[in-house]
C-alpha positions as YAML, in Angstrom:
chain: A
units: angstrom
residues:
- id: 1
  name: UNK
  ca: [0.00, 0.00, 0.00]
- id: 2
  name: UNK
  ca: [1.50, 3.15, -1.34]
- id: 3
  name: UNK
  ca: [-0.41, 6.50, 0.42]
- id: 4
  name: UNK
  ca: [-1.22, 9.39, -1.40]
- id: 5
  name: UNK
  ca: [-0.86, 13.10, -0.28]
- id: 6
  name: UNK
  ca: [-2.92, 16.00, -1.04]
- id: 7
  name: UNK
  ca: [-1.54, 19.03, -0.99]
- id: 8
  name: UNK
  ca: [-3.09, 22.41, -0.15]
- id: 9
  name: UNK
  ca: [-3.92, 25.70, 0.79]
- id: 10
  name: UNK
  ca: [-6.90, 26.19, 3.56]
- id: 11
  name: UNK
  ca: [-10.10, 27.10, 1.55]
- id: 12
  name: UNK
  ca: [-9.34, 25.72, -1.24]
- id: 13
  name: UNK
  ca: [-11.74, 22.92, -1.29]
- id: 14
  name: UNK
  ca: [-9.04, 20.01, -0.83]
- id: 15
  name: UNK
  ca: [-11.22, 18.46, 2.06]
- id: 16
  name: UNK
  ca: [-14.01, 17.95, 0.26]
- id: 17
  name: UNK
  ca: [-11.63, 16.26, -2.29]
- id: 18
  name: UNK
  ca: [-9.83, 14.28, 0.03]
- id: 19
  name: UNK
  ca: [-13.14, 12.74, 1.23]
- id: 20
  name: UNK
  ca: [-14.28, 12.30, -1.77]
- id: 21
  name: UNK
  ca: [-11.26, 10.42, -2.78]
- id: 22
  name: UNK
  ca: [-11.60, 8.07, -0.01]
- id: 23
  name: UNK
  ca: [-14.88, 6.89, -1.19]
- id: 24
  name: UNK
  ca: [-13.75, 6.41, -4.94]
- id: 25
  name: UNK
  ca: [-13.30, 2.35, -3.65]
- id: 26
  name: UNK
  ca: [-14.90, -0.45, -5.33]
- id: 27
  name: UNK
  ca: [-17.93, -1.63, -3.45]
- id: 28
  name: UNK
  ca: [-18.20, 1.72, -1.80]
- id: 29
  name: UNK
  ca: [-21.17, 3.51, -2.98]
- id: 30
  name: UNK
  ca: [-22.13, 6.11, -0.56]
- id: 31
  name: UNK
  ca: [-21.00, 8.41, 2.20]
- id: 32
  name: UNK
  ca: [-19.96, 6.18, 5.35]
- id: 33
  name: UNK
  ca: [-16.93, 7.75, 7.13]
- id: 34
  name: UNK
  ca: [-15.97, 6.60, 10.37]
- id: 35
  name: UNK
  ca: [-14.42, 9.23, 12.97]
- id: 36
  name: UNK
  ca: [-10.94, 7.23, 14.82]
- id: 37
  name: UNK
  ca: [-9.60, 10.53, 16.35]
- id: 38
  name: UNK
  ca: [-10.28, 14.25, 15.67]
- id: 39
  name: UNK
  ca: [-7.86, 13.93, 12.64]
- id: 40
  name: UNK
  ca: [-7.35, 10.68, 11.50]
- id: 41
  name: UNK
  ca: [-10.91, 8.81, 9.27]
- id: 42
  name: UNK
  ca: [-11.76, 5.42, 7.93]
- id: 43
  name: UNK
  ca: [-14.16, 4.09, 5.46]
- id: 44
  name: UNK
  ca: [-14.54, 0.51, 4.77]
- id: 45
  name: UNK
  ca: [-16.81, -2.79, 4.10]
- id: 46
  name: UNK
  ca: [-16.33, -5.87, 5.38]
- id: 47
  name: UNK
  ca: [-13.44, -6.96, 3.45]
- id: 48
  name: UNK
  ca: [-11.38, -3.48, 2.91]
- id: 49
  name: UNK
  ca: [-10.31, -0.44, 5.44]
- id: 50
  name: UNK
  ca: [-9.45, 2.84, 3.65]
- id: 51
  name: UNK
  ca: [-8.16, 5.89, 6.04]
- id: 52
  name: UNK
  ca: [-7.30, 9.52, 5.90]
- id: 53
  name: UNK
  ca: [-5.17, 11.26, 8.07]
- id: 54
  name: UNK
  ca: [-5.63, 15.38, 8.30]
- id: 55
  name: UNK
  ca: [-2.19, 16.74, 8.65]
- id: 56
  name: UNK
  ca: [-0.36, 14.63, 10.53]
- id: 57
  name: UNK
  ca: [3.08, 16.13, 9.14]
- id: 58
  name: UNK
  ca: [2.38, 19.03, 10.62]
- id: 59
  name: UNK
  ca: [3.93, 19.39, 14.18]
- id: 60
  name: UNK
  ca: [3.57, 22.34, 16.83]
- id: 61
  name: UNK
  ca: [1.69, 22.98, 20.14]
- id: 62
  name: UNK
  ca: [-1.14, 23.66, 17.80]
- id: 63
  name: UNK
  ca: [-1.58, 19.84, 16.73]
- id: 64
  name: UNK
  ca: [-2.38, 16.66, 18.11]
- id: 65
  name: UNK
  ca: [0.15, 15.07, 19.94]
- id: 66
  name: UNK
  ca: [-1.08, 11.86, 18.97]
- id: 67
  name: UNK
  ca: [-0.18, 12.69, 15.11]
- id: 68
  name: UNK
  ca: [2.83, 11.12, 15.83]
- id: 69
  name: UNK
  ca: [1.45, 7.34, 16.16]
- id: 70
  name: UNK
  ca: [0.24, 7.34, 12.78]
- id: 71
  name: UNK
  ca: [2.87, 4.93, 11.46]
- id: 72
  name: UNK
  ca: [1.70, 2.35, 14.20]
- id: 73
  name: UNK
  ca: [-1.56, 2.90, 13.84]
- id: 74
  name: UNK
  ca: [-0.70, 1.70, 10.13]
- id: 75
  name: UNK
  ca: [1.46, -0.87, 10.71]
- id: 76
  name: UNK
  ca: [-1.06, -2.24, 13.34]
- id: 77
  name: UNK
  ca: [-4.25, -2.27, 11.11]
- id: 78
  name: UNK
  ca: [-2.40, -2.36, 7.83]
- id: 79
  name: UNK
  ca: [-5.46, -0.49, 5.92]
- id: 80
  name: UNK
  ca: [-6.16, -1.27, 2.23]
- id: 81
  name: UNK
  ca: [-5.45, 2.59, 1.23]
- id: 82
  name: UNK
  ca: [-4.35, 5.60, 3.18]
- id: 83
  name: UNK
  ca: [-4.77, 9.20, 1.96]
- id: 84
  name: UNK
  ca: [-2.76, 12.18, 4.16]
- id: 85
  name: UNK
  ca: [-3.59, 15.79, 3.94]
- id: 86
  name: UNK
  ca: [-0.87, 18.76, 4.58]
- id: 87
  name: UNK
  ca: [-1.92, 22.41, 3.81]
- id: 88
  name: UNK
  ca: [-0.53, 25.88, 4.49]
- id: 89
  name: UNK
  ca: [3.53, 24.85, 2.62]
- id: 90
  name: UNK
  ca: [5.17, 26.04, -0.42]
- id: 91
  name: UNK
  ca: [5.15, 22.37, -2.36]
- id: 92
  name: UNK
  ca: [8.87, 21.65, -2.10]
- id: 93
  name: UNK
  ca: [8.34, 22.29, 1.44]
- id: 94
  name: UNK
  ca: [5.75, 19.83, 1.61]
- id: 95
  name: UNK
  ca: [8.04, 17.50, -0.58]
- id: 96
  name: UNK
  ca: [10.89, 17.30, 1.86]
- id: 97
  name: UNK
  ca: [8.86, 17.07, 4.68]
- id: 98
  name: UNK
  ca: [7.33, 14.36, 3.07]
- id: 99
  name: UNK
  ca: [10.74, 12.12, 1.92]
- id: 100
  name: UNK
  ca: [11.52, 12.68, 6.28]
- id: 101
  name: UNK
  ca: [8.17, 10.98, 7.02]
- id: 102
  name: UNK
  ca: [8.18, 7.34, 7.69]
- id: 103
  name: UNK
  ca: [5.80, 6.68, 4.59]
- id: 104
  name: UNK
  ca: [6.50, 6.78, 1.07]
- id: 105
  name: UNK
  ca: [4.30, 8.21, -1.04]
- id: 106
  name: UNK
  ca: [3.08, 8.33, -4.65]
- id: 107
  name: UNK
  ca: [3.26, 11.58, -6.36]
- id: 108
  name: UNK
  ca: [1.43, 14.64, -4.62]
- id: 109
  name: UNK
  ca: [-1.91, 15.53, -5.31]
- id: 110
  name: UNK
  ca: [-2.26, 19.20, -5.46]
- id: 111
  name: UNK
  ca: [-5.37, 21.18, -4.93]
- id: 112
  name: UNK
  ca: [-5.77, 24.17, -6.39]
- id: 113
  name: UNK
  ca: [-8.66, 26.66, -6.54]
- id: 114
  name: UNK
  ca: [-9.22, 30.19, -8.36]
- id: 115
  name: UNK
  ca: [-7.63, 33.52, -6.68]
- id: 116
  name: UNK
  ca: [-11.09, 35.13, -6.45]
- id: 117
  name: UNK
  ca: [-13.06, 32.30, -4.73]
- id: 118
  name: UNK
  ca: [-10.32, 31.32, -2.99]
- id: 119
  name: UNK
  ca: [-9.92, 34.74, -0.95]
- id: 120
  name: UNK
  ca: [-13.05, 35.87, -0.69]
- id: 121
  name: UNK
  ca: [-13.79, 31.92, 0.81]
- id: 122
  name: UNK
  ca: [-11.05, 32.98, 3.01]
- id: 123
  name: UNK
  ca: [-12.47, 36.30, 3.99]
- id: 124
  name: UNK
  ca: [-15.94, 34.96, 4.81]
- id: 125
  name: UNK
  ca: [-14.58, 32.28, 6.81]
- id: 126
  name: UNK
  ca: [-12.85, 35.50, 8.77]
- id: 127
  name: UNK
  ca: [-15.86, 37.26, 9.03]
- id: 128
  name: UNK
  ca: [-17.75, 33.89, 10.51]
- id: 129
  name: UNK
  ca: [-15.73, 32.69, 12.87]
- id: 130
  name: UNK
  ca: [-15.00, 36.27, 13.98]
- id: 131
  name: UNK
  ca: [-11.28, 35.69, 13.31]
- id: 132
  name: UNK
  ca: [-9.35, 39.06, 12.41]
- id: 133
  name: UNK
  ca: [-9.03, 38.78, 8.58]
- id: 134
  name: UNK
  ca: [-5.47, 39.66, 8.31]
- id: 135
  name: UNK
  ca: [-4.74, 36.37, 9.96]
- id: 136
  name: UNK
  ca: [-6.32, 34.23, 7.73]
- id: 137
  name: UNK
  ca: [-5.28, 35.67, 4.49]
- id: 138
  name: UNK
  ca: [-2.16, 38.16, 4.07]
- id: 139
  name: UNK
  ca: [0.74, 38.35, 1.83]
- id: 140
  name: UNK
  ca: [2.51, 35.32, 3.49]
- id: 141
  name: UNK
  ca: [-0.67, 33.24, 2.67]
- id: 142
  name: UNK
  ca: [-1.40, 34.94, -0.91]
- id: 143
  name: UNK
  ca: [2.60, 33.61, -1.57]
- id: 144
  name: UNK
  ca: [2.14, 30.64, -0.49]
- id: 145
  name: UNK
  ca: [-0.88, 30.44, -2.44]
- id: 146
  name: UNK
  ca: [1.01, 31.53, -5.71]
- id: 147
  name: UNK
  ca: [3.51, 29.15, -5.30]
- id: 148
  name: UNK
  ca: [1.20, 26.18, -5.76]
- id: 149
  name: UNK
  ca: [0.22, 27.92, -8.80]
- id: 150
  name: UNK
  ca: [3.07, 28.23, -10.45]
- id: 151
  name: UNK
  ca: [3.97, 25.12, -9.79]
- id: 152
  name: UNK
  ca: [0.98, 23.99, -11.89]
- id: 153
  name: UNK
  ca: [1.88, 21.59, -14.68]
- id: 154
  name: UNK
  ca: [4.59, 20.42, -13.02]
- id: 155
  name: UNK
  ca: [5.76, 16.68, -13.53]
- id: 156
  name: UNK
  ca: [6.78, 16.36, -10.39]
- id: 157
  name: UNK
  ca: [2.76, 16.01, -8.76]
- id: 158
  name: UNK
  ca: [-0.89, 15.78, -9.58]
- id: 159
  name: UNK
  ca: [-3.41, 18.72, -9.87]
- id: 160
  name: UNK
  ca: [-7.32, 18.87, -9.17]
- id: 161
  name: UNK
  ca: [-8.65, 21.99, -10.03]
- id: 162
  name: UNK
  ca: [-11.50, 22.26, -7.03]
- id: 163
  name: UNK
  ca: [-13.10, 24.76, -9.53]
- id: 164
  name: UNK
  ca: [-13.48, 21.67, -12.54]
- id: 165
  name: UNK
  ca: [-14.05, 19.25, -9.76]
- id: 166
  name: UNK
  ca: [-17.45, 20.70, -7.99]
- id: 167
  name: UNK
  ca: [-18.79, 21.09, -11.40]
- id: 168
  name: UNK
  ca: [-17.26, 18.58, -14.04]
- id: 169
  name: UNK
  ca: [-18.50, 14.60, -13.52]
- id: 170
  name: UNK
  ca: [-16.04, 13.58, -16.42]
- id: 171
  name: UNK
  ca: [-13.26, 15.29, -14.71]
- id: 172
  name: UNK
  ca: [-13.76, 13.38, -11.67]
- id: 173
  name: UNK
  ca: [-13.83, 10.42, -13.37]
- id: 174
  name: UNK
  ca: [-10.18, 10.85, -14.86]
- id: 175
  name: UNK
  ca: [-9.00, 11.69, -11.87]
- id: 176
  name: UNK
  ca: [-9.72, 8.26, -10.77]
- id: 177
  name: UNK
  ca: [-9.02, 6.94, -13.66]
- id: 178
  name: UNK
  ca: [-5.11, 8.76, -13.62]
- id: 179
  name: UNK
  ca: [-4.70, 8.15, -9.79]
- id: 180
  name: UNK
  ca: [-6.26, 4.17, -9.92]
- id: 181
  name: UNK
  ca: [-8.70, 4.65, -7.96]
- id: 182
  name: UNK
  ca: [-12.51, 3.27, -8.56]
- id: 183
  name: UNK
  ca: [-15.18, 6.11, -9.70]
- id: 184
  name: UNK
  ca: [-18.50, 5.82, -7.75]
- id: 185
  name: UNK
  ca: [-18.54, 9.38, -6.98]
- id: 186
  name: UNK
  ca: [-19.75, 8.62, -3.54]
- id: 187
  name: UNK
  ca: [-19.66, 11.53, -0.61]
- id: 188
  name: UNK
  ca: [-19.34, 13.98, -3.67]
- id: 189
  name: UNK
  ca: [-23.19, 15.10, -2.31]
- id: 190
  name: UNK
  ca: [-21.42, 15.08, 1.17]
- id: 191
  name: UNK
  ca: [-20.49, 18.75, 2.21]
- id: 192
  name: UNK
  ca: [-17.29, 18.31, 4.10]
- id: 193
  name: UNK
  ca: [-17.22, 19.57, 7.75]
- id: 194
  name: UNK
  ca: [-13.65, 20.25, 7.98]
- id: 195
  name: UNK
  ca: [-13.45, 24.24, 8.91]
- id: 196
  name: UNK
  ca: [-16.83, 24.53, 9.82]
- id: 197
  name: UNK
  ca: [-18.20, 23.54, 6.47]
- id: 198
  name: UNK
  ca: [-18.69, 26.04, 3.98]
- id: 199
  name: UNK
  ca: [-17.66, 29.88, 4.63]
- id: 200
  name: UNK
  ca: [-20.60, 31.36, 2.65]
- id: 201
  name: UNK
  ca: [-23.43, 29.07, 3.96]
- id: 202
  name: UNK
  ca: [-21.65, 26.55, 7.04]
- id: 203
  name: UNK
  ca: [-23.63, 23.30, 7.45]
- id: 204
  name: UNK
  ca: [-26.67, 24.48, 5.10]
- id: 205
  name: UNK
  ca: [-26.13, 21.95, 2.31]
- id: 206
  name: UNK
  ca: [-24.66, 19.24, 4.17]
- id: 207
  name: UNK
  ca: [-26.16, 16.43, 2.00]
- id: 208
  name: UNK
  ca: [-26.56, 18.59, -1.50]
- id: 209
  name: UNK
  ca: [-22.86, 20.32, -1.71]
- id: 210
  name: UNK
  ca: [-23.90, 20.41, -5.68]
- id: 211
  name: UNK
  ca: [-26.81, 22.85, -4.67]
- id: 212
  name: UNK
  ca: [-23.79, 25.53, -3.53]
- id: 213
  name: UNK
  ca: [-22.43, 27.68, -6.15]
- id: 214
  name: UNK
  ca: [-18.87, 27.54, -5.49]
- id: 215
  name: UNK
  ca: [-17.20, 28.94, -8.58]
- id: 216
  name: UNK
  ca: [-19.30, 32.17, -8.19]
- id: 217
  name: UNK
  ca: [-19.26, 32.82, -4.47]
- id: 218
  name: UNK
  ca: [-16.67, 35.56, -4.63]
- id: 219
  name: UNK
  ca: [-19.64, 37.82, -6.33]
- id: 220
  name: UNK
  ca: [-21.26, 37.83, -2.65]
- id: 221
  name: UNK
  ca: [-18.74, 39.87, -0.95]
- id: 222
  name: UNK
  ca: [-16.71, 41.53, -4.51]
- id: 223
  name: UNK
  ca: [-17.36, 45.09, -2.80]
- id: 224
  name: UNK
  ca: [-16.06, 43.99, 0.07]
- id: 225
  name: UNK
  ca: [-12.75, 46.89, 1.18]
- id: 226
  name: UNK
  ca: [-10.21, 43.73, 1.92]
- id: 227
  name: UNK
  ca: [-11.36, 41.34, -1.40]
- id: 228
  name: UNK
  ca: [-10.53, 44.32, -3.07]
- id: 229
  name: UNK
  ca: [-7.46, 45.38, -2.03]
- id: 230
  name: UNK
  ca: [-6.19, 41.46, -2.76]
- id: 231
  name: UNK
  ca: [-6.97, 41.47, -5.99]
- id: 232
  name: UNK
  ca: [-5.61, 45.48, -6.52]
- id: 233
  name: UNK
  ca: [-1.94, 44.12, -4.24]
- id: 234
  name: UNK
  ca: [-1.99, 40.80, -6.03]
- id: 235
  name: UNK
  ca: [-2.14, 41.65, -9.79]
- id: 236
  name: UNK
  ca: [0.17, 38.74, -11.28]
- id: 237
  name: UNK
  ca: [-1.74, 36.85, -8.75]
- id: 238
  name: UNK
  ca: [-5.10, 37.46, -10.03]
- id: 239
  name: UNK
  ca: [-3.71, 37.01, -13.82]
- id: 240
  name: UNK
  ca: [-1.44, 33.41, -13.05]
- id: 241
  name: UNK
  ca: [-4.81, 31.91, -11.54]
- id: 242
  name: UNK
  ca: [-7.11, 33.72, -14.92]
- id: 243
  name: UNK
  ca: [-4.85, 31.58, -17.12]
- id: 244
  name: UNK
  ca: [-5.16, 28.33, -15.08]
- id: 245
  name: UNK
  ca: [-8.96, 29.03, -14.27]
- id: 246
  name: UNK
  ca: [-10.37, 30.05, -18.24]
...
Protein backbone atom coordinates (compact mmCIF):
# COMPACT_ATOMS: atom_id res chain seq x y z
CA UNK A 1 0.00 0.00 0.00
CA UNK A 2 1.50 3.15 -1.34
CA UNK A 3 -0.41 6.50 0.42
CA UNK A 4 -1.22 9.39 -1.40
CA UNK A 5 -0.86 13.10 -0.28
CA UNK A 6 -2.92 16.00 -1.04
CA UNK A 7 -1.54 19.03 -0.99
CA UNK A 8 -3.09 22.41 -0.15
CA UNK A 9 -3.92 25.70 0.79
CA UNK A 10 -6.90 26.19 3.56
CA UNK A 11 -10.10 27.10 1.55
CA UNK A 12 -9.34 25.72 -1.24
CA UNK A 13 -11.74 22.92 -1.29
CA UNK A 14 -9.04 20.01 -0.83
CA UNK A 15 -11.22 18.46 2.06
CA UNK A 16 -14.01 17.95 0.26
CA UNK A 17 -11.63 16.26 -2.29
CA UNK A 18 -9.83 14.28 0.03
CA UNK A 19 -13.14 12.74 1.23
CA UNK A 20 -14.28 12.30 -1.77
CA UNK A 21 -11.26 10.42 -2.78
CA UNK A 22 -11.60 8.07 -0.01
CA UNK A 23 -14.88 6.89 -1.19
CA UNK A 24 -13.75 6.41 -4.94
CA UNK A 25 -13.30 2.35 -3.65
CA UNK A 26 -14.90 -0.45 -5.33
CA UNK A 27 -17.93 -1.63 -3.45
CA UNK A 28 -18.20 1.72 -1.80
CA UNK A 29 -21.17 3.51 -2.98
CA UNK A 30 -22.13 6.11 -0.56
CA UNK A 31 -21.00 8.41 2.20
CA UNK A 32 -19.96 6.18 5.35
CA UNK A 33 -16.93 7.75 7.13
CA UNK A 34 -15.97 6.60 10.37
CA UNK A 35 -14.42 9.23 12.97
CA UNK A 36 -10.94 7.23 14.82
CA UNK A 37 -9.60 10.53 16.35
CA UNK A 38 -10.28 14.25 15.67
CA UNK A 39 -7.86 13.93 12.64
CA UNK A 40 -7.35 10.68 11.50
CA UNK A 41 -10.91 8.81 9.27
CA UNK A 42 -11.76 5.42 7.93
CA UNK A 43 -14.16 4.09 5.46
CA UNK A 44 -14.54 0.51 4.77
CA UNK A 45 -16.81 -2.79 4.10
CA UNK A 46 -16.33 -5.87 5.38
CA UNK A 47 -13.44 -6.96 3.45
CA UNK A 48 -11.38 -3.48 2.91
CA UNK A 49 -10.31 -0.44 5.44
CA UNK A 50 -9.45 2.84 3.65
CA UNK A 51 -8.16 5.89 6.04
CA UNK A 52 -7.30 9.52 5.90
CA UNK A 53 -5.17 11.26 8.07
CA UNK A 54 -5.63 15.38 8.30
CA UNK A 55 -2.19 16.74 8.65
CA UNK A 56 -0.36 14.63 10.53
CA UNK A 57 3.08 16.13 9.14
CA UNK A 58 2.38 19.03 10.62
CA UNK A 59 3.93 19.39 14.18
CA UNK A 60 3.57 22.34 16.83
CA UNK A 61 1.69 22.98 20.14
CA UNK A 62 -1.14 23.66 17.80
CA UNK A 63 -1.58 19.84 16.73
CA UNK A 64 -2.38 16.66 18.11
CA UNK A 65 0.15 15.07 19.94
CA UNK A 66 -1.08 11.86 18.97
CA UNK A 67 -0.18 12.69 15.11
CA UNK A 68 2.83 11.12 15.83
CA UNK A 69 1.45 7.34 16.16
CA UNK A 70 0.24 7.34 12.78
CA UNK A 71 2.87 4.93 11.46
CA UNK A 72 1.70 2.35 14.20
CA UNK A 73 -1.56 2.90 13.84
CA UNK A 74 -0.70 1.70 10.13
CA UNK A 75 1.46 -0.87 10.71
CA UNK A 76 -1.06 -2.24 13.34
CA UNK A 77 -4.25 -2.27 11.11
CA UNK A 78 -2.40 -2.36 7.83
CA UNK A 79 -5.46 -0.49 5.92
CA UNK A 80 -6.16 -1.27 2.23
CA UNK A 81 -5.45 2.59 1.23
CA UNK A 82 -4.35 5.60 3.18
CA UNK A 83 -4.77 9.20 1.96
CA UNK A 84 -2.76 12.18 4.16
CA UNK A 85 -3.59 15.79 3.94
CA UNK A 86 -0.87 18.76 4.58
CA UNK A 87 -1.92 22.41 3.81
CA UNK A 88 -0.53 25.88 4.49
CA UNK A 89 3.53 24.85 2.62
CA UNK A 90 5.17 26.04 -0.42
CA UNK A 91 5.15 22.37 -2.36
CA UNK A 92 8.87 21.65 -2.10
CA UNK A 93 8.34 22.29 1.44
CA UNK A 94 5.75 19.83 1.61
CA UNK A 95 8.04 17.50 -0.58
CA UNK A 96 10.89 17.30 1.86
CA UNK A 97 8.86 17.07 4.68
CA UNK A 98 7.33 14.36 3.07
CA UNK A 99 10.74 12.12 1.92
CA UNK A 100 11.52 12.68 6.28
CA UNK A 101 8.17 10.98 7.02
CA UNK A 102 8.18 7.34 7.69
CA UNK A 103 5.80 6.68 4.59
CA UNK A 104 6.50 6.78 1.07
CA UNK A 105 4.30 8.21 -1.04
CA UNK A 106 3.08 8.33 -4.65
CA UNK A 107 3.26 11.58 -6.36
CA UNK A 108 1.43 14.64 -4.62
CA UNK A 109 -1.91 15.53 -5.31
CA UNK A 110 -2.26 19.20 -5.46
CA UNK A 111 -5.37 21.18 -4.93
CA UNK A 112 -5.77 24.17 -6.39
CA UNK A 113 -8.66 26.66 -6.54
CA UNK A 114 -9.22 30.19 -8.36
CA UNK A 115 -7.63 33.52 -6.68
CA UNK A 116 -11.09 35.13 -6.45
CA UNK A 117 -13.06 32.30 -4.73
CA UNK A 118 -10.32 31.32 -2.99
CA UNK A 119 -9.92 34.74 -0.95
CA UNK A 120 -13.05 35.87 -0.69
CA UNK A 121 -13.79 31.92 0.81
CA UNK A 122 -11.05 32.98 3.01
CA UNK A 123 -12.47 36.30 3.99
CA UNK A 124 -15.94 34.96 4.81
CA UNK A 125 -14.58 32.28 6.81
CA UNK A 126 -12.85 35.50 8.77
CA UNK A 127 -15.86 37.26 9.03
CA UNK A 128 -17.75 33.89 10.51
CA UNK A 129 -15.73 32.69 12.87
CA UNK A 130 -15.00 36.27 13.98
CA UNK A 131 -11.28 35.69 13.31
CA UNK A 132 -9.35 39.06 12.41
CA UNK A 133 -9.03 38.78 8.58
CA UNK A 134 -5.47 39.66 8.31
CA UNK A 135 -4.74 36.37 9.96
CA UNK A 136 -6.32 34.23 7.73
CA UNK A 137 -5.28 35.67 4.49
CA UNK A 138 -2.16 38.16 4.07
CA UNK A 139 0.74 38.35 1.83
CA UNK A 140 2.51 35.32 3.49
CA UNK A 141 -0.67 33.24 2.67
CA UNK A 142 -1.40 34.94 -0.91
CA UNK A 143 2.60 33.61 -1.57
CA UNK A 144 2.14 30.64 -0.49
CA UNK A 145 -0.88 30.44 -2.44
CA UNK A 146 1.01 31.53 -5.71
CA UNK A 147 3.51 29.15 -5.30
CA UNK A 148 1.20 26.18 -5.76
CA UNK A 149 0.22 27.92 -8.80
CA UNK A 150 3.07 28.23 -10.45
CA UNK A 151 3.97 25.12 -9.79
CA UNK A 152 0.98 23.99 -11.89
CA UNK A 153 1.88 21.59 -14.68
CA UNK A 154 4.59 20.42 -13.02
CA UNK A 155 5.76 16.68 -13.53
CA UNK A 156 6.78 16.36 -10.39
CA UNK A 157 2.76 16.01 -8.76
CA UNK A 158 -0.89 15.78 -9.58
CA UNK A 159 -3.41 18.72 -9.87
CA UNK A 160 -7.32 18.87 -9.17
CA UNK A 161 -8.65 21.99 -10.03
CA UNK A 162 -11.50 22.26 -7.03
CA UNK A 163 -13.10 24.76 -9.53
CA UNK A 164 -13.48 21.67 -12.54
CA UNK A 165 -14.05 19.25 -9.76
CA UNK A 166 -17.45 20.70 -7.99
CA UNK A 167 -18.79 21.09 -11.40
CA UNK A 168 -17.26 18.58 -14.04
CA UNK A 169 -18.50 14.60 -13.52
CA UNK A 170 -16.04 13.58 -16.42
CA UNK A 171 -13.26 15.29 -14.71
CA UNK A 172 -13.76 13.38 -11.67
CA UNK A 173 -13.83 10.42 -13.37
CA UNK A 174 -10.18 10.85 -14.86
CA UNK A 175 -9.00 11.69 -11.87
CA UNK A 176 -9.72 8.26 -10.77
CA UNK A 177 -9.02 6.94 -13.66
CA UNK A 178 -5.11 8.76 -13.62
CA UNK A 179 -4.70 8.15 -9.79
CA UNK A 180 -6.26 4.17 -9.92
CA UNK A 181 -8.70 4.65 -7.96
CA UNK A 182 -12.51 3.27 -8.56
CA UNK A 183 -15.18 6.11 -9.70
CA UNK A 184 -18.50 5.82 -7.75
CA UNK A 185 -18.54 9.38 -6.98
CA UNK A 186 -19.75 8.62 -3.54
CA UNK A 187 -19.66 11.53 -0.61
CA UNK A 188 -19.34 13.98 -3.67
CA UNK A 189 -23.19 15.10 -2.31
CA UNK A 190 -21.42 15.08 1.17
CA UNK A 191 -20.49 18.75 2.21
CA UNK A 192 -17.29 18.31 4.10
CA UNK A 193 -17.22 19.57 7.75
CA UNK A 194 -13.65 20.25 7.98
CA UNK A 195 -13.45 24.24 8.91
CA UNK A 196 -16.83 24.53 9.82
CA UNK A 197 -18.20 23.54 6.47
CA UNK A 198 -18.69 26.04 3.98
CA UNK A 199 -17.66 29.88 4.63
CA UNK A 200 -20.60 31.36 2.65
CA UNK A 201 -23.43 29.07 3.96
CA UNK A 202 -21.65 26.55 7.04
CA UNK A 203 -23.63 23.30 7.45
CA UNK A 204 -26.67 24.48 5.10
CA UNK A 205 -26.13 21.95 2.31
CA UNK A 206 -24.66 19.24 4.17
CA UNK A 207 -26.16 16.43 2.00
CA UNK A 208 -26.56 18.59 -1.50
CA UNK A 209 -22.86 20.32 -1.71
CA UNK A 210 -23.90 20.41 -5.68
CA UNK A 211 -26.81 22.85 -4.67
CA UNK A 212 -23.79 25.53 -3.53
CA UNK A 213 -22.43 27.68 -6.15
CA UNK A 214 -18.87 27.54 -5.49
CA UNK A 215 -17.20 28.94 -8.58
CA UNK A 216 -19.30 32.17 -8.19
CA UNK A 217 -19.26 32.82 -4.47
CA UNK A 218 -16.67 35.56 -4.63
CA UNK A 219 -19.64 37.82 -6.33
CA UNK A 220 -21.26 37.83 -2.65
CA UNK A 221 -18.74 39.87 -0.95
CA UNK A 222 -16.71 41.53 -4.51
CA UNK A 223 -17.36 45.09 -2.80
CA UNK A 224 -16.06 43.99 0.07
CA UNK A 225 -12.75 46.89 1.18
CA UNK A 226 -10.21 43.73 1.92
CA UNK A 227 -11.36 41.34 -1.40
CA UNK A 228 -10.53 44.32 -3.07
CA UNK A 229 -7.46 45.38 -2.03
CA UNK A 230 -6.19 41.46 -2.76
CA UNK A 231 -6.97 41.47 -5.99
CA UNK A 232 -5.61 45.48 -6.52
CA UNK A 233 -1.94 44.12 -4.24
CA UNK A 234 -1.99 40.80 -6.03
CA UNK A 235 -2.14 41.65 -9.79
CA UNK A 236 0.17 38.74 -11.28
CA UNK A 237 -1.74 36.85 -8.75
CA UNK A 238 -5.10 37.46 -10.03
CA UNK A 239 -3.71 37.01 -13.82
CA UNK A 240 -1.44 33.41 -13.05
CA UNK A 241 -4.81 31.91 -11.54
CA UNK A 242 -7.11 33.72 -14.92
CA UNK A 243 -4.85 31.58 -17.12
CA UNK A 244 -5.16 28.33 -15.08
CA UNK A 245 -8.96 29.03 -14.27
CA UNK A 246 -10.37 30.05 -18.24
Amino acid sequence: MTPDLIVSMHRTGHHAVAVWLLHQRKGIEEFSITTITRWLFAVGDDNNLYMMANNPLKTGHNEHLDKEKLPLIVKDIKPDGLIVTHEQDKISDTIYKATKSPFHFNEPIVVIRDFRNWAASCIKMALRDNKIIEQVINNDKVALYKDHLLNYGSADCYFIKFNDWATNKDYRETICKDLGYTFTDAAKEQLSIFGGGSSFSGMRYLKNASDMNVNNRYKEIETHPYYEMLLYKHPEVLKLSDSIFK
